[in-house]
C-alpha positions as CSV (number, residue, x, y, z in Angstrom):
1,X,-9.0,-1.3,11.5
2,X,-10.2,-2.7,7.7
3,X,-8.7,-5.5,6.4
4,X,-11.7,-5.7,3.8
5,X,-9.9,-5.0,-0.1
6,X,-13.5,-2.9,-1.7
7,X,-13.7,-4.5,-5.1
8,X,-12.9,-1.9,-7.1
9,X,-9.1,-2.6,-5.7
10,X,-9.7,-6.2,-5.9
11,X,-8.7,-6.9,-9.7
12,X,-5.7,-4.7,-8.8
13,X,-4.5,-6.9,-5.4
14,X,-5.0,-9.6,-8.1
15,X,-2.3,-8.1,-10.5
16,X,-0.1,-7.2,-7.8
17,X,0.1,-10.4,-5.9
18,X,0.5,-12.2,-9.3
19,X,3.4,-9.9,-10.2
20,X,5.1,-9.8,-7.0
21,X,4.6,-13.3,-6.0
22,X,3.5,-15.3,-8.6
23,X,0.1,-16.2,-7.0
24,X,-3.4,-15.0,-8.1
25,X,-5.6,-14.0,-4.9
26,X,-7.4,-10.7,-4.3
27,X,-6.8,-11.1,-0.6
28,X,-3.7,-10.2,1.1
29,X,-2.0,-12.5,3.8
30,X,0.9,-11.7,6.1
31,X,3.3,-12.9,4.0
32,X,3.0,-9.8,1.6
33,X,4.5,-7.5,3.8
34,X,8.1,-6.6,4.1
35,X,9.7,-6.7,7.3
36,X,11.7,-3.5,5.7
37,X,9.5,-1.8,3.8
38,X,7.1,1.1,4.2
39,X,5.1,4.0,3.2
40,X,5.0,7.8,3.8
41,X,2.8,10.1,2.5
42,X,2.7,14.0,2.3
43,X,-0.4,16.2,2.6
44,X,-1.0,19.3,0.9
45,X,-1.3,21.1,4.1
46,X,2.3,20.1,5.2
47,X,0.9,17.1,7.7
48,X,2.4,13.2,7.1
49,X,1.7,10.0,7.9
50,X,4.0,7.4,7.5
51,X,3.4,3.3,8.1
52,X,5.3,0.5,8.5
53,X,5.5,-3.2,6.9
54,X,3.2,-1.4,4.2
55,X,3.0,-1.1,0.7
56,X,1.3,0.7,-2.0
57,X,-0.5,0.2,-5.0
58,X,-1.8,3.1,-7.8
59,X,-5.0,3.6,-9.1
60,X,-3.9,6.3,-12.1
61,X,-7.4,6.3,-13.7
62,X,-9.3,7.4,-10.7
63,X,-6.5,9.5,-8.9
64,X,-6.5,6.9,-5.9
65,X,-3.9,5.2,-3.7
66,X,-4.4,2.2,-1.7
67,X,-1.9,1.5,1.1
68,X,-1.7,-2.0,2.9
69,X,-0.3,-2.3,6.3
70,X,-0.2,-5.8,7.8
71,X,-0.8,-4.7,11.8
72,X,-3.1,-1.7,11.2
73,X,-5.2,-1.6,8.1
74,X,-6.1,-0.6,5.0
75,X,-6.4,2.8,3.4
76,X,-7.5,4.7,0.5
77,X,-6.5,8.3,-0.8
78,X,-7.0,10.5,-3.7
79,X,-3.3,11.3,-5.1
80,X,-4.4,15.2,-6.2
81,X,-1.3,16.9,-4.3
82,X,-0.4,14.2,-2.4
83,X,3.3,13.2,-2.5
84,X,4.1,9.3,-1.2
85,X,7.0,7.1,-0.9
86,X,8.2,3.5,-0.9
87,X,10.5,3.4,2.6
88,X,13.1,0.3,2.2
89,X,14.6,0.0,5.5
90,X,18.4,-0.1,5.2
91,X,19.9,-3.3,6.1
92,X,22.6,-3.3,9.7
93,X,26.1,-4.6,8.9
């Protein structure tokens, strides 16, 4: 599994964890991840992949995704046809 942010993501983790938790680190710890959150993405050829306590973040410029998972990785798409989602785990009453 890679847990290794490449540094063209780095200033990117930076504006995220800033944003989202008011710290400025281009690392990611455990206490990023939601316990309810998620990501599923979409092929063009109809296959999926979906992962949990995960998050995404958008590289519009150069057409790339980066998803974080906190048990199995990191990885890095390019979005051309790709359709993804932010899950949010709905909460038991």
């Amino acid at each position: 599994m890679n847990h290794e942010i490449p540094r063209r993501w780095r200033a990117k983790v930076k504006k995220y964890t800033k944003k989202n938790f008011g710290v400025t680190r281009d690392h990611l710890t455990a206490m990023d991840f939601g316990l309810n959150t998620g990501v599923e993405i979409n092929f063009p050829d109809g296959s999926s992949m979906s992962f949990r306590h995960a998050f995404y973040i958008l590289d519009k410029k150069n057409n790339e995704i980066a998803i974080f998972t906190e048990h199995c990785g990191y990885y890095y798409f390019k979005t051309w046809d790709l359709k993804y989602k932010l899950l949010r785990a709905k909460n038991k009453k």
